[in-house]
MARBA-3410 file (N, C-alpha, C, O; in Angstrom, 1 decimal):
117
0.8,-1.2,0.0,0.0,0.0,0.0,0.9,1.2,0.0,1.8,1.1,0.8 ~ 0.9,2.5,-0.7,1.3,3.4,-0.7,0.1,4.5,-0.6,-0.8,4.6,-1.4 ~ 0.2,5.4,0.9,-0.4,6.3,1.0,0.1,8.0,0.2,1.3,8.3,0.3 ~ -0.6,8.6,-0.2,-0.4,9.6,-0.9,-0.8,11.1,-0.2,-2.0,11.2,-0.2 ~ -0.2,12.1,0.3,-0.9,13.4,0.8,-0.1,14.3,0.3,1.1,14.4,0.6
-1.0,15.2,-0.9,-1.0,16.6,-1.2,-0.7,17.6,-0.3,-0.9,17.5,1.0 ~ -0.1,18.7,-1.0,-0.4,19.6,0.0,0.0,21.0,-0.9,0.0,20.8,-2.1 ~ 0.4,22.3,-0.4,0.5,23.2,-1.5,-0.3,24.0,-2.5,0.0,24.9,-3.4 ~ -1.5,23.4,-2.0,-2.5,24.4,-2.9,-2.8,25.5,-2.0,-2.3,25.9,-0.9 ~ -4.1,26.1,-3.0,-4.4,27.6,-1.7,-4.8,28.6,-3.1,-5.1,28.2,-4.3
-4.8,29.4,-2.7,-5.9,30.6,-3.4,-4.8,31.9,-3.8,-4.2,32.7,-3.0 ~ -4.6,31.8,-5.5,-3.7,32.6,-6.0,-4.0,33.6,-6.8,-5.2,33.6,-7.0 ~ -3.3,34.8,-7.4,-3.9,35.8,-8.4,-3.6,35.4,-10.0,-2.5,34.8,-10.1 ~ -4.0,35.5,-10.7,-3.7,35.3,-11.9,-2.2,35.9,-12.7,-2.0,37.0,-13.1 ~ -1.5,34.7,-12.8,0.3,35.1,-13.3,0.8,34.5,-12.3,1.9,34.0,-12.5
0.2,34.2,-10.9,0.8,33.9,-10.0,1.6,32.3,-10.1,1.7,31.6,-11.1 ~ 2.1,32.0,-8.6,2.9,30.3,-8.8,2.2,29.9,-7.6,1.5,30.4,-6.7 ~ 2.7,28.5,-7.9,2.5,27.7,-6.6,2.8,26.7,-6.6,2.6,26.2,-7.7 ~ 3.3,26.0,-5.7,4.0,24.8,-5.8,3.7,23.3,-4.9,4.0,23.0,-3.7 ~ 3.0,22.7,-5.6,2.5,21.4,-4.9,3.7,20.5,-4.3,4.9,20.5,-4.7
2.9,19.5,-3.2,4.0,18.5,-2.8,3.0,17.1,-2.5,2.0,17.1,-1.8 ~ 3.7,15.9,-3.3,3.0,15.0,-2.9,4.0,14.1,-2.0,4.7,13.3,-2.6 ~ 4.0,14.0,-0.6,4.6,13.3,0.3,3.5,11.8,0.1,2.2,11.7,0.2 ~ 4.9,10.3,0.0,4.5,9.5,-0.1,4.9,8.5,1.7,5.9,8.9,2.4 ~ 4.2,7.6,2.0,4.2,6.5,3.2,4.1,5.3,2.7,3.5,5.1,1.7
4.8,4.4,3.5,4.4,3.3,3.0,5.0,2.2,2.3,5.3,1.1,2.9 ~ 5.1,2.5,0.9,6.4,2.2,-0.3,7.2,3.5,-0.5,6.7,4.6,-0.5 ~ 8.5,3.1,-0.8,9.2,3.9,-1.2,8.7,4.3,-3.1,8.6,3.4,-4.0 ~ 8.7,5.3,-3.2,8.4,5.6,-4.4,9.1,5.6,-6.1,8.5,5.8,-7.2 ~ 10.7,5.3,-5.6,11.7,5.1,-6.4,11.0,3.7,-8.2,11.5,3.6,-9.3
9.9,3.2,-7.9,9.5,2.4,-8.6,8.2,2.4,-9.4,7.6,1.5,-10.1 ~ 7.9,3.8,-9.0,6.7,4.4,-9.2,6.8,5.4,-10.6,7.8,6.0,-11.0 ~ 5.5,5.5,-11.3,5.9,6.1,-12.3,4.7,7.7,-11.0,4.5,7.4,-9.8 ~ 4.4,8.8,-11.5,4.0,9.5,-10.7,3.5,10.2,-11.4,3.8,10.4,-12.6 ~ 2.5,10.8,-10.8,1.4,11.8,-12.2,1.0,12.5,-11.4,1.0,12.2,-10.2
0.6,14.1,-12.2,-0.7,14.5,-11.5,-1.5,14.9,-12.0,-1.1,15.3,-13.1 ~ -2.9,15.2,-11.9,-4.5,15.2,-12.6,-5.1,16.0,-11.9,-4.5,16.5,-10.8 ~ -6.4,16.5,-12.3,-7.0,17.5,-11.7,-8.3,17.8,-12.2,-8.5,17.6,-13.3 ~ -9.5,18.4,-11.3,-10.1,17.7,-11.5,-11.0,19.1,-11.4,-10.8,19.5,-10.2 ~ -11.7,19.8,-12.0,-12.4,21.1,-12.3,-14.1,20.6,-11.4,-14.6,19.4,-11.4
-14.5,21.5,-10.9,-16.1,21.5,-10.7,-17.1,21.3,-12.0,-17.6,22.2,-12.7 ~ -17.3,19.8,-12.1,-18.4,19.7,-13.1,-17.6,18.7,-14.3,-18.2,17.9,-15.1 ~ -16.5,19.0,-14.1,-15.4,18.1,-15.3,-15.5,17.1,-15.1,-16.0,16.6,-14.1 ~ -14.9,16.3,-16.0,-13.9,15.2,-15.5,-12.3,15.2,-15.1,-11.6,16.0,-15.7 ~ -11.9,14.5,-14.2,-10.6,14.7,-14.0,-9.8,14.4,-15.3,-10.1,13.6,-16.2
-8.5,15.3,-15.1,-7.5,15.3,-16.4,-6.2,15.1,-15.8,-5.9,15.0,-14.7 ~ -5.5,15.0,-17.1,-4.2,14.2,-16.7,-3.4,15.5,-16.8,-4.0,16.4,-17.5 ~ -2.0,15.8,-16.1,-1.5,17.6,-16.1,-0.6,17.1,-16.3,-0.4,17.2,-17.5 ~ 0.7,16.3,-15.2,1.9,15.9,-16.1,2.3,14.4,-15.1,1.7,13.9,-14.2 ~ 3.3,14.0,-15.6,4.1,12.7,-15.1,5.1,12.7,-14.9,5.7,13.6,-15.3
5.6,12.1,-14.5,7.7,11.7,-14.6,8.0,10.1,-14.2,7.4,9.1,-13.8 ~ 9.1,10.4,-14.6,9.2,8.7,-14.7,10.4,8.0,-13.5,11.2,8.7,-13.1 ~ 10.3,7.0,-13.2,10.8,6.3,-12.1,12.0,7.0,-11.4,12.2,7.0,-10.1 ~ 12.6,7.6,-12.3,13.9,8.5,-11.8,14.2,10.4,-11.9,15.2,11.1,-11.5 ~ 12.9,10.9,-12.6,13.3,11.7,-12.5,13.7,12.3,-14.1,13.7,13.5,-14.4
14.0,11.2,-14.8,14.9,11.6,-16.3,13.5,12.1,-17.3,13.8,13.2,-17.9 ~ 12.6,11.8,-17.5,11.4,11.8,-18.5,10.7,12.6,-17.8,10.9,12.6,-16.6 ~ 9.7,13.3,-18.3,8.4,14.2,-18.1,7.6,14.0,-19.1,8.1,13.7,-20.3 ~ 6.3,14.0,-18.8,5.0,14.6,-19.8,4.3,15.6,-19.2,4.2,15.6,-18.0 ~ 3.8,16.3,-19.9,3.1,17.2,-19.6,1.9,17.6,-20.5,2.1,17.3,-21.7
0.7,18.3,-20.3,-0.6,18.0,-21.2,-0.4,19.5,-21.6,0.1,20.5,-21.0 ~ -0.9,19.2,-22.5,-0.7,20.8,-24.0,-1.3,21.6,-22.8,-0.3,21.7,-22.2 ~ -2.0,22.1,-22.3,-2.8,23.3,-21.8,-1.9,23.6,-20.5,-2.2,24.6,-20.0 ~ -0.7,22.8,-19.9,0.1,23.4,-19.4,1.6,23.1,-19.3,2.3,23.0,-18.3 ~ 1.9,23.1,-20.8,3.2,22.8,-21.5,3.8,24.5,-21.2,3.3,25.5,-21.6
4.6,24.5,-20.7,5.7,25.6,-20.4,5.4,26.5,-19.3,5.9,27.6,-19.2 ~ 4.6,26.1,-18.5,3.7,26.8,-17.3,4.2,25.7,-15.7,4.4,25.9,-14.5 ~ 4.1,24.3,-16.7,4.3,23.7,-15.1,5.4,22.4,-15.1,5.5,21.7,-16.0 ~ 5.8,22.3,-14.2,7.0,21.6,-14.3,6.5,20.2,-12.9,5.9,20.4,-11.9 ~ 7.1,19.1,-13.6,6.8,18.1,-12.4,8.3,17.9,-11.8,9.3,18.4,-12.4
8.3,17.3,-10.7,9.6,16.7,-10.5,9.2,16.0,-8.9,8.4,16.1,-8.0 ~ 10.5,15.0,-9.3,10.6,13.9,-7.9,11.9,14.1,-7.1,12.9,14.7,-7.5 ~ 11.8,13.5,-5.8,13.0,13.3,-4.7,12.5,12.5,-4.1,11.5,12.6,-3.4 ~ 13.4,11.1,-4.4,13.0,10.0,-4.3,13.8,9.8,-2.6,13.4,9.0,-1.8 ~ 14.8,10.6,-2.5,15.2,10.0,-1.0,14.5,11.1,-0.6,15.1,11.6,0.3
13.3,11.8,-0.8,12.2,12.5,0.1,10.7,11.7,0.2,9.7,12.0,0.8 ~ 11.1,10.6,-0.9,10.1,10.1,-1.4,8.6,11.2,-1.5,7.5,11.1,-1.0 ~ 8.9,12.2,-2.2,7.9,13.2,-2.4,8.0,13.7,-4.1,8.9,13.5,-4.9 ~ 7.2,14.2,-4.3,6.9,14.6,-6.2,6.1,15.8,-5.8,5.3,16.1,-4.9 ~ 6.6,16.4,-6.7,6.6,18.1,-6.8,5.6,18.4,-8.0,5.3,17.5,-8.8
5.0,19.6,-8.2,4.4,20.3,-9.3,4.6,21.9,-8.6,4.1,22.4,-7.7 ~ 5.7,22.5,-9.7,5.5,24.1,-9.9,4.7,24.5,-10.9,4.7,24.1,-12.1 ~ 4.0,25.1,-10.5,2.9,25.6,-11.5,3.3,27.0,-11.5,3.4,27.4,-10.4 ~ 3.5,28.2,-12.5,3.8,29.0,-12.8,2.9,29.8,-13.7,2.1,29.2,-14.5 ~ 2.9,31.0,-13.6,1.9,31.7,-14.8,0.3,31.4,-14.9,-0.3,31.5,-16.0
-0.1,31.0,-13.8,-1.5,30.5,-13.2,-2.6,31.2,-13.8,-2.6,32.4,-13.9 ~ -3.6,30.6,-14.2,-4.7,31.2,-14.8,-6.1,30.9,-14.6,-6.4,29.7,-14.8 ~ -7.0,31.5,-14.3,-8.1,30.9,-14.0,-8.7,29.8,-14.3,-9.5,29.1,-13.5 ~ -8.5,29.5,-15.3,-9.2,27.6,-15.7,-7.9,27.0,-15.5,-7.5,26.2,-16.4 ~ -6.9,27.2,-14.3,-6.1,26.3,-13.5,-6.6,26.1,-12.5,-6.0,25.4,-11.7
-8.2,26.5,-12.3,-8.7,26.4,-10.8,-9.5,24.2,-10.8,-10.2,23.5,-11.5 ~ -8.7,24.2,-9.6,-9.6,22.7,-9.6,-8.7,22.1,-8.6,-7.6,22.5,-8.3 ~ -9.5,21.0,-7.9,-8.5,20.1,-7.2,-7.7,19.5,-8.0,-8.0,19.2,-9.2 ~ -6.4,19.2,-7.3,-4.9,18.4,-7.6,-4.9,17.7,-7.1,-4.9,17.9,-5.8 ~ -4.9,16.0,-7.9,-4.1,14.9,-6.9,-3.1,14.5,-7.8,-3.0,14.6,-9.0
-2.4,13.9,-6.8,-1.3,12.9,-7.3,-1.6,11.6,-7.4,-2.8,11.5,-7.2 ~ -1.2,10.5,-7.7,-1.2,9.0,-8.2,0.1,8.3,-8.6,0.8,8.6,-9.6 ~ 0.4,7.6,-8.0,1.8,6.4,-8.0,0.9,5.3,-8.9,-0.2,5.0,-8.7 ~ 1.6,5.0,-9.6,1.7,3.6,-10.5,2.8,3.0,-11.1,3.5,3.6,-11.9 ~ 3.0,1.6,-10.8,3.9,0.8,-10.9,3.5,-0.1,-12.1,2.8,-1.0,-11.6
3.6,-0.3,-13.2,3.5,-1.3,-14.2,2.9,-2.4,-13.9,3.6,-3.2,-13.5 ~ 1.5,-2.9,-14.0,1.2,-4.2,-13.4,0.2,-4.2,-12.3,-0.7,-5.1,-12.2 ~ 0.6,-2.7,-11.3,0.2,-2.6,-9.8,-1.2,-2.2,-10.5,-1.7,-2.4,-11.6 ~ -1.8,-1.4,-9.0,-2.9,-0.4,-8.8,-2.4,1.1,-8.9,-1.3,1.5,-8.8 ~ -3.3,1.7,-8.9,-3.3,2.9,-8.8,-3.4,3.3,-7.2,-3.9,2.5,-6.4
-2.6,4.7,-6.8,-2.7,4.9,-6.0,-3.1,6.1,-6.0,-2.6,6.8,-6.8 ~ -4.2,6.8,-5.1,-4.7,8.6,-5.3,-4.4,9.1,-4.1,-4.5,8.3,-3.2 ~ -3.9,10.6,-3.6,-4.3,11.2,-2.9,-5.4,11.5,-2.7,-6.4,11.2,-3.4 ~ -5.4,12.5,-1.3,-7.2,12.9,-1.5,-7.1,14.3,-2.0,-8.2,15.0,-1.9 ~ -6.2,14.9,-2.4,-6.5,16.2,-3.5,-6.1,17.1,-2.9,-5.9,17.1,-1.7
-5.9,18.5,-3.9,-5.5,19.9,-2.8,-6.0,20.7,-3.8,-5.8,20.4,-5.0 ~ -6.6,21.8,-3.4,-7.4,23.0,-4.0,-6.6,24.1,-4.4,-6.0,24.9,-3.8 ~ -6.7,24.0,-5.7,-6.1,25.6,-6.1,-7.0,25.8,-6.9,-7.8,25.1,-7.6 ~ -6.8,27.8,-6.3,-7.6,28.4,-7.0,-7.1,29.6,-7.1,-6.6,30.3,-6.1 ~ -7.3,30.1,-8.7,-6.9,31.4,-9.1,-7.8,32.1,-9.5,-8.7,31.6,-10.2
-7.8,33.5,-9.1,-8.5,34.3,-9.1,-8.0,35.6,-10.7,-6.9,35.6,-11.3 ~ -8.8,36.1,-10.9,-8.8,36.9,-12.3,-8.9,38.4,-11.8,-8.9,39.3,-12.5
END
């Protein structure tokens, strides 16, 4: 079992930053691929970006290609999202999710950001 808690959200101006943290328990995370998604009032949740077991690879989803950056620290066993240049349809909960090839999915229970115009 790997437990997952967000944290880092909160209520920003438009242009603004903020920087998520997903602290993991449990498993160490070094084997984990790591994402994070988000999930608008009324939407469905979407995929924002990824990184891969080490740190070397990212994805990230067209609507926030050059605005947000993921990254890991695996002897913090925690995964990061800077989000930069923030814009109102950036408003929505954020979770994270660990997956291992094979395994289950793992979710946090989410963190709120919200940017204001």
């Amino acid at each position: 079992q790997v437990q997952l808690v967000e944290s880092g959200g909160g209520l920003v101006q438009t242009g603004g930053s903020l920087r998520l943290s997903c602290a993991a328990s449990g498993r160490t995370l070094s084997g984990y691929i790591m994402s994070w998604f988000r999930q608008a009032p009324g939407k469905e949740r979407e995929f924002v970006a990824a990184v891969n077991w080490n740190g070397g690879t990212t994805y990230n989803s067209e609507s926030v290609k050059g605005r947000f950056t993921i990254s890991r620290d695996n002897a913090k066993n925690t995964v990061y999202l800077q989000m930069n240049s923030l814009k109102p349809e950036d408003t929505a909960v954020y979770y994270c999710k660990a997956r291992r090839p094979g395994g289950p999915d793992y979710w946090g229970q989410g963190t709120q950001v919200t940017v204001s115009s």
